[in-house]
C-alpha angles and dihedrals in degrees: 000000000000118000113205118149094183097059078053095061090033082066104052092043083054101053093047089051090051088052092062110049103065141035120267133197095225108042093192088087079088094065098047097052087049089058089044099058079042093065092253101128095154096053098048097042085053079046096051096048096055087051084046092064085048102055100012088173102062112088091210101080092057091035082061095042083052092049083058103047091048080061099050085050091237093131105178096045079062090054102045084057093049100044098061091052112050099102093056121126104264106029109167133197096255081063091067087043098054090048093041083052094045091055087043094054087042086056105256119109094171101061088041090049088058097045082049090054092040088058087043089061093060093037119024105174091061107126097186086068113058080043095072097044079056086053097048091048088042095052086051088053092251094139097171097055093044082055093050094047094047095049092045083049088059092036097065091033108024094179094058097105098203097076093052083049102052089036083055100051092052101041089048087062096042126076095260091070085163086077087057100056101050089047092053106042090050083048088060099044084054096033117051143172096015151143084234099034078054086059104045091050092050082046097049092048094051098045099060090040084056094041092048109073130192123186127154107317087329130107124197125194120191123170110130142353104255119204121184125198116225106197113107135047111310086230091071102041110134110195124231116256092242092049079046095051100034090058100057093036089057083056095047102058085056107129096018117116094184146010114258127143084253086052101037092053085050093052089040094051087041084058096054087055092061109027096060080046093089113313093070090069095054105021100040112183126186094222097044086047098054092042088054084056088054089047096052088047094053088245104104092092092061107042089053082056080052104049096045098035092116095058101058113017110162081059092050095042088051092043089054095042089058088040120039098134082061105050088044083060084053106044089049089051092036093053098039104107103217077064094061111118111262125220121178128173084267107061109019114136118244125191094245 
């Protein structure tokens, strides 16, 4: 059985939202989800069935009793409610996420596998979706297919954030540890301000101090394992990302005898430099994209202050102590919603 707190939450945060976006007969749905985000299942399941007998048609009053009853751990209580109700008018893909969880949580991932496929049949952008058929491979150790699942799941719907996080968390221990890195930054510019954005950032910054090595007058970079296939004519070799990045990468940490956040945004800088050279033309890449923005606008210090901030706070308190000016220059651009990186079918970023 998975164990993901934060889908739980998610959840909860969901059906709220769904309450109160559109008008209900009984009004007193907007009780119960508040009890229910108080921790008082009994009372609003007593609450939605009395708004069920009111409005017997609408599939939100037993998809909330359901909710409850998933927070009280009594799973097939949750699946009776959401069984009978899964050919009601305005089903939505969370529907198919709340039962797939409850069967998960009753031990039994098949059952809740197929309950995912079947939502994805009727809708099949919904990242959420194949995020939790991801979270179900990943929890049997079948790391592949999680991979798969979570990169199909960005794929349909490139601005769900999950995805980017569970794909991070498993690149980032993995020896393509690039992957990693472009999952997990994306994951911090959709994702904000949270526990798990915390942890990516800590993660991120880690991960390029342990891959960059200095020892004596050698540097090692070690990001990821290229392999590059031969056949075909050599004109038309296309390199693989990893052998492109590591590269100028290898050029930008000339001249750096640590890993610090002042250090990393000079290499990274460094690395703009080189890479929109020549390699961006033929090798685009959303991340990189959105980070030469930052650079033209003289931003590009500061949110590297900003992404790495978790693994090395008492750099980044002192930092933003010397430079706040900057980082309210920062924060207004940051913030504004027409600067939120963009990601669209066409130029999201997969691990190849």
């Amino acid at each position: 059985m998975k164990k993901n707190l934060f889908l739980f939450t998610a959840l909860c945060f969901i059906v709220t939202t769904q309450a109160q976006k559109r008008e209900f007969k009984c009004q007193d749905i907007y009780k119960a989800a508040k009890l229910i985000d108080e921790g008082k299942y009994d009372e609003s399941i007593a609450i939605l069935k009395e708004c069920e007998k009111t409005d017997p048609k609408d599939y939100a009053y037993p998809y909330e009793i359901a909710l409850a009853y998933t927070h009280k751990e009594e799973y097939q209580k949750a699946i009776d409610q959401l069984e009978k109700i899964k050919n009601y008018a305005g089903i939505e893909s969370d529907f198919y996420q709340l039962l797939g969880n409850n069967y998960d949580y009753a031990k039994n991932p098949e059952k809740a596998i197929a309950t995912y496929e079947e939502g994805l049949v009727k809708f099949p952008n919904a990242g959420r979706l194949y995020l939790e058929k991801g979270v179900i491979y990943e929890s049997q150790q079948n790391y592949l297919e999680a991979v798969s699942s979570y990169a199909k799941g960005i794929e349909v719907e490139p601005m769900y954030p999950s995805n980017y996080y569970r794909a991070a968390l498993l690149y980032l221990s993995s020896d393509n540890k690039l992957a990693g890195l472009m999952y997990g930054e994306i994951f911090v510019n959709l994702e904000r301000t949270t526990k798990r954005t915390q942890k990516i950032s800590e993660l991120l910054y880690k991960t390029y101090k342990n891959s960059i090595q200095f020892k004596d007058n050698e540097i090692k970079v070690d990001l990821c394992k290229t392999v590059i296939n031969s056949n075909g004519d050599i004109k038309d070799l296309k390199l693989p990302f990893c052998a492109v990045y590591g590269m100028n990468l290898s050029l930008s940490v000339i001249g750096q005898k640590e890993i610090t956040l002042k250090s990393l945004s000079e290499i990274r800088s460094n690395f703009i430099k080189n890479y929109f050279k020549e390699d961006f033309k033929k090798y685009p890449n959303v991340v990189l994209e959105y980070q030469k923005n930052l650079f033209d606008l003289g931003l590009f210090e500061t949110y590297n202050e900003y992404l790495f901030q978790m693994g090395a706070q008492d750099e980044f308190t002192a930092w933003k102590t010397e430079n706040k000016d900057k980082m309210d220059q920062f924060i207004a651009w940051y913030t504004a919603p027409e600067n939120t990186l963009k990601i669209t079918k066409e130029n999201i970023y997969l691990s190849n």
